[in-house]
C-alpha positions, 0 to 999 in steps of 0.5 A, spaced: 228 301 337 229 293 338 225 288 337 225 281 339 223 274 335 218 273 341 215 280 341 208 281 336 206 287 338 206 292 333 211 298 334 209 305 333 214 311 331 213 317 335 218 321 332 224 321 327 231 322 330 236 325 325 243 325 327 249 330 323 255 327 325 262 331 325 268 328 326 265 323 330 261 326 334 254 329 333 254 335 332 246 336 331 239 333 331 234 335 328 227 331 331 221 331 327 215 329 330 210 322 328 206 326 323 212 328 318 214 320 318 210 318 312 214 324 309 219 320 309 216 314 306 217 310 312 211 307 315 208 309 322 208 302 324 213 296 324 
């Protein structure tokens, strides 16, 4: 998620994209919706 120096609107998290990679490429993501974010001590907006 990009964010330019201009931008003031607050971000919001939709979801959380999990990526296992193995020699390197990905071999597995796992997506964990908006609800389980906070789990994971991240806020739901930037």
């Amino acid at each position: 998620m990009a964010r330019t120096a201009l931008s003031r609107t607050p971000l919001s998290r939709i979801s959380l994209v999990v990526l296992r990679v193995e020699d390197g490429a990905v071999a597995e993501v796992t997506v964990f919706g908006a609800d389980l974010v906070p789990a994971f001590g991240l806020p739901l907006t930037l």
